[in-house]
C-alpha positions in Angstrom: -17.8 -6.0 -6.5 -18.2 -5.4 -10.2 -17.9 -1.5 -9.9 -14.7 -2.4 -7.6 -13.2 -4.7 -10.7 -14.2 -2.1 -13.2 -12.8 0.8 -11.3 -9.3 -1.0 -10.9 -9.3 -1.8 -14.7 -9.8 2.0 -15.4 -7.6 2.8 -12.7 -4.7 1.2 -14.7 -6.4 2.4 -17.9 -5.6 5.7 -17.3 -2.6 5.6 -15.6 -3.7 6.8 -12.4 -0.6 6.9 -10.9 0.9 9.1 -13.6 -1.9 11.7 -12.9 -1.5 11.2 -9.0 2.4 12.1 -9.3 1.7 15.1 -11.1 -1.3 16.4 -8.3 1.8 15.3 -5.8 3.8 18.1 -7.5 1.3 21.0 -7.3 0.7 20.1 -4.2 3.7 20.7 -2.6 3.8 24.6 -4.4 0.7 25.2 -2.2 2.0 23.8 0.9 3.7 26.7 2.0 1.0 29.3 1.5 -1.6 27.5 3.0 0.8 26.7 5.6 1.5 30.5 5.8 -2.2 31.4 5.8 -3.0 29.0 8.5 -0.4 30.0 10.4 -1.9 33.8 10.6 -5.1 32.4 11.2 -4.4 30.1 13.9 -2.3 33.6 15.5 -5.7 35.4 15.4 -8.0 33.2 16.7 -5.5 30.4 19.0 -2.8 30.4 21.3 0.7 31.7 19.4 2.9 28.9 20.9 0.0 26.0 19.7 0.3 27.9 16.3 3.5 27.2 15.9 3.7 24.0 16.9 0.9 23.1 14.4 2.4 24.3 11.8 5.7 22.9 12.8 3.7 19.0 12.6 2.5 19.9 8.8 5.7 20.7 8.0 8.1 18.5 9.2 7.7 15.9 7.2 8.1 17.8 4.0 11.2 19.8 4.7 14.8 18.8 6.5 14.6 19.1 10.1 17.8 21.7 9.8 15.9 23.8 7.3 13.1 23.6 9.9 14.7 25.1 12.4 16.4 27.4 10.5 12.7 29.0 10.1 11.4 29.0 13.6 12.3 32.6 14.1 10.1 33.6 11.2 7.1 31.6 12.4 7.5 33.0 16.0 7.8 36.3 14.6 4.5 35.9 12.2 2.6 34.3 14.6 3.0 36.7 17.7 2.8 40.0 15.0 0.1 42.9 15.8 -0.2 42.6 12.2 -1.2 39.1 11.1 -4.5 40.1 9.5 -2.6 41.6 6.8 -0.3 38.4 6.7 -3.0 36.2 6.8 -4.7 38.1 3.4 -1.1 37.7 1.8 -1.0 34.3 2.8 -4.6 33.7 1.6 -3.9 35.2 -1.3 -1.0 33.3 -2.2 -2.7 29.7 -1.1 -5.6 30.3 -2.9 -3.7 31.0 -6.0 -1.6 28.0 -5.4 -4.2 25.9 -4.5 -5.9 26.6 -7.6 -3.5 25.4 -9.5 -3.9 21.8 -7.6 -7.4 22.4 -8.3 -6.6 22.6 -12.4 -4.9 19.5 -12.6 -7.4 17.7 -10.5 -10.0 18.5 -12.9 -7.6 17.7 -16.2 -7.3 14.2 -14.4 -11.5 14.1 -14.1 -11.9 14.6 -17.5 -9.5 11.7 -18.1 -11.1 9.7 -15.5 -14.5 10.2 -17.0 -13.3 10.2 -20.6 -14.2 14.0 -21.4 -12.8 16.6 -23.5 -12.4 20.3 -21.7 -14.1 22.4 -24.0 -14.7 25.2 -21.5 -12.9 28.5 -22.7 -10.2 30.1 -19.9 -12.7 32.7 -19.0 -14.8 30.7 -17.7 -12.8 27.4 -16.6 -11.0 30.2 -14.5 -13.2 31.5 -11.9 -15.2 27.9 -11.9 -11.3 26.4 -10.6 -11.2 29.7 -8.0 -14.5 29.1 -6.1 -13.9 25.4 -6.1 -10.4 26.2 -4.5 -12.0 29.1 -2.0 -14.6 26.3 -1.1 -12.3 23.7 -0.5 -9.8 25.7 2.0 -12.3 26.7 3.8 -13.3 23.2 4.3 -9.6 22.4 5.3 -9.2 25.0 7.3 -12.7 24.0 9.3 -10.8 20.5 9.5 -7.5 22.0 10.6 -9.2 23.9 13.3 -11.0 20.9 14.3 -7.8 18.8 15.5 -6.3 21.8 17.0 -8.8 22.9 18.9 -8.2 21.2 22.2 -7.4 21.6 25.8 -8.2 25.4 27.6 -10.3 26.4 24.5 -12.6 23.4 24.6 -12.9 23.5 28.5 -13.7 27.2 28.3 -16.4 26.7 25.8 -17.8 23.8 27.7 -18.1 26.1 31.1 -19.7 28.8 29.0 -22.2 26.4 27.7 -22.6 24.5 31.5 -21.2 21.3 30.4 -17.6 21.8 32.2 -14.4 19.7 32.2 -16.5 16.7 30.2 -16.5 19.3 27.1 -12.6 18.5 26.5 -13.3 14.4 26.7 -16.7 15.1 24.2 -15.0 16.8 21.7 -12.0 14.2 21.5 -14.4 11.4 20.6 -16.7 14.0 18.7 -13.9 15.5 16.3 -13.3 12.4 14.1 -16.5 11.5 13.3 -16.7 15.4 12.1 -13.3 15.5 10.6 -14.3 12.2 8.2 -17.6 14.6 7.1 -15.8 17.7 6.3 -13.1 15.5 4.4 -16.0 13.7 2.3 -17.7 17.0 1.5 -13.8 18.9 -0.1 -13.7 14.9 -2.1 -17.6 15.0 -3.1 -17.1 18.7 -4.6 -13.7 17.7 -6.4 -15.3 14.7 -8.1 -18.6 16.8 -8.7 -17.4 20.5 -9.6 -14.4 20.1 -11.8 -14.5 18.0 -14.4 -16.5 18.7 -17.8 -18.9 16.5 -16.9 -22.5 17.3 -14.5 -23.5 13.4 -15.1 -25.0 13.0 -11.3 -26.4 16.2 -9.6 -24.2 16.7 -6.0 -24.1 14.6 -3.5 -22.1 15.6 -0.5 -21.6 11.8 0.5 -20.6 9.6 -2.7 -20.0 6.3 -2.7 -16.1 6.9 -4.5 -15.8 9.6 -1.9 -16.0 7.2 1.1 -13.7 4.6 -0.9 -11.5 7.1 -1.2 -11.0 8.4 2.4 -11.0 4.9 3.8 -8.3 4.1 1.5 -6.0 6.7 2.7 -6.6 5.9 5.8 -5.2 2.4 5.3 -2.6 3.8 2.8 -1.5 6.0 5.6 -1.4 3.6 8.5 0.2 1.1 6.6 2.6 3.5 4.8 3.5 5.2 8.4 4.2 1.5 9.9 6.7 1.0 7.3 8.7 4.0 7.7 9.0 2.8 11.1 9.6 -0.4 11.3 10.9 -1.5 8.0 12.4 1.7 5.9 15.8 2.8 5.8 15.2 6.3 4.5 17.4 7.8 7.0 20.3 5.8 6.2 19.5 6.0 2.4 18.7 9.8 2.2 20.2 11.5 5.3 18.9 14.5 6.1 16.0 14.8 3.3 14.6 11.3 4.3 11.9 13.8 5.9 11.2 15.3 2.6 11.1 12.1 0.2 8.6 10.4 3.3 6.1 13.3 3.1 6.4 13.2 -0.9 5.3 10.0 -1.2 2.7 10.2 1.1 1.2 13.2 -0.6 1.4 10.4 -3.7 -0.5 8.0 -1.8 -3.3 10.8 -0.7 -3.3 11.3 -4.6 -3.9 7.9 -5.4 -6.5 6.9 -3.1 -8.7 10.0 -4.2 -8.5 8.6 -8.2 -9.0 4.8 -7.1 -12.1 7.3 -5.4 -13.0 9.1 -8.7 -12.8 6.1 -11.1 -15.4 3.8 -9.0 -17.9 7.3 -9.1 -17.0 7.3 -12.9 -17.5 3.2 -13.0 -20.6 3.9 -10.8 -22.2 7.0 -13.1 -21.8 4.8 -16.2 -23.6 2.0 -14.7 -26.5 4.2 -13.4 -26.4 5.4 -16.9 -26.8 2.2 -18.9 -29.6 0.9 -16.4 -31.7 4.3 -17.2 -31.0 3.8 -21.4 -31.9 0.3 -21.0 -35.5 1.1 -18.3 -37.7 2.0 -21.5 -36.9 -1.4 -23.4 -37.3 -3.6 -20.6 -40.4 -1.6 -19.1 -41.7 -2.6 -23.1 -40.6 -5.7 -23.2 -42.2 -6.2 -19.5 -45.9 -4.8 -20.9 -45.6 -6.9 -23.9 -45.1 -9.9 -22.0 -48.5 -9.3 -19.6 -50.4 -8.4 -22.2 -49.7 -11.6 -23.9 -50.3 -13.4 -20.8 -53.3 -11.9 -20.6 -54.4 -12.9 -23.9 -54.5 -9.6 -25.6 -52.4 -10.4 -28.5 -53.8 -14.3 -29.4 -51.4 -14.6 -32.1 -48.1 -16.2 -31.6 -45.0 -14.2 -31.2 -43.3 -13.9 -33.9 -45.6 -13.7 -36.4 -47.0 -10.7 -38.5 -50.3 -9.1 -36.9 -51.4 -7.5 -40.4 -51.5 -8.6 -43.3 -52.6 -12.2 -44.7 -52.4 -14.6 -42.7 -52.5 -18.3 -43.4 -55.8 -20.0 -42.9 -56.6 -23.6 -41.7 -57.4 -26.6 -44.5 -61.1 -27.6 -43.9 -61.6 -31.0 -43.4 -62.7 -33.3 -46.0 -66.0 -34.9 -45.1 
């Protein structure tokens, strides 16, 4: 509970929100990309019409429904090309670019989070931000392919391993449980990898991690039940209500990964002061037996060397 307090206090510290609005905004300049690359991938290993419609759910609520439609063609036409291996390296290449950029400002906000000054020269920052960012889309993309993998492809596996028709009702229960781990990992590597700081070796299940996806969870339940029940973006916004919805939930995802960072950050530094402090109270502890032992018969306090003041003999 005192981590949680201390991680709030920091949270406000830093302004949190601040740095989550400006992660909102690179973001969205790698949503298309990656939506881009995944929608070649999806082409060459899925079903074209599932493509589309997959891609058509991760966008919706980020652009106008009009503007949506307006780009079906294009999506039908990139997902059913003979040619979307070299669409999905153009797409690839643009996302990871993108993404790395997301990636940058993540780990400015770390160092803020964990009080640190980036000292690391561009050379090297560089190429450190680009494998974090390869890393991490490959971990989305194994998490994106994990809820769209359903129906003929999972039956088809499970009659080609002998488990039939109960393959499709395993892997529905199965998927979450695997989505949550491959989600913990991308947040354990973020906190971990980019910021100027290696105060904890990795861990691929932290503590801040698990706050963090529970969090948005929540965030996104309760945040969903609102626009539905109680919001009036529609009327307020017309046909961008779509747009403003997904922006702010991108700003929630934000915020619930630095609540996330600050309690690893509140949780390093207490892990920290407890190891500066072991070799005092580990002294203090040996003192304290070998007086109770009787090792040391003087009294505590006073000097062991030097004179010491002797008792008056009694007078006969």
């Amino acid at each position: 509970m005192r981590l949680l307090f201390t991680a709030a206090r920091n949270f406000l510290r830093h302004d949190d929100t601040d740095l989550a609005a400006g992660l909102t905004y690179y973001a969205v300049l790698s949503v298309f990309p990656a939506a881009l690359a995944l929608l070649s991938l999806l082409a060459l290993v899925g079903d074209p019409h599932q493509t589309i419609k997959t891609v058509n759910d991760i966008l919706a609520p980020l652009i106008s429904s009009g503007r949506l439609h307006d780009i079906q063609p294009t999506l039908s036409k990139v997902a059913n090309a003979d040619g979307a291996t070299v669409t999905f390296a153009i797409g690839l290449g643009g996302a990871l670019y993108s993404a790395s950029s997301y990636v940058g400002a993540f780990s400015r906000a770390m160092n803020v989070v964990q009080e640190v000054e980036e000292d690391r020269p561009f050379w090297k920052l560089r190429p450190i931000m680009l494998i974090i960012t390869l890393i991490s889309m490959v971990l989305c993309v194994a998490a994106v392919v994990i809820i769209t993998v359903s129906g003929p492809v999972t039956t088809s596996v499970g009659n080609q391993i002998g488990v039939g028709t109960s393959a499709q009702d395993i892997w529905e229960i199965a998927k979450w449980p695997g989505l949550a781990l491959v989600l913990l990992i991308v947040l354990a590597i973020l906190f971990h990898a980019t910021p100027n700081s290696h105060r904890s070796k990795l861990r691929f299940l932290t503590p801040g991690a698990l706050l963090a996806l529970v969090l948005w969870v929540v965030a996104s339940a309760g945040f969903a039940f609102y626009v539905a029940n109680f919001s009036s973006y529609n009327k307020t916004y017309g046909s961008v209500a779509g747009v403003i919805v997904g922006l702010l939930w991108l700003w929630l995802t934000n915020v619930a990964m630095m609540f996330g960072a600050e309690y690893d950050a509140a949780r390093d530094n207490r892990i920290e002061e407890i190891e500066e402090q072991a070799p005092l109270l580990a002294a203090a502890a040996e003192l304290e037996r070998a007086n109770a032992l009787g090792m040391f018969p003087h009294t505590p306090g006073t000097p062991v060397y030097g004179p010491q003041e002797q008792p008056v003999p009694e007078e006969d």
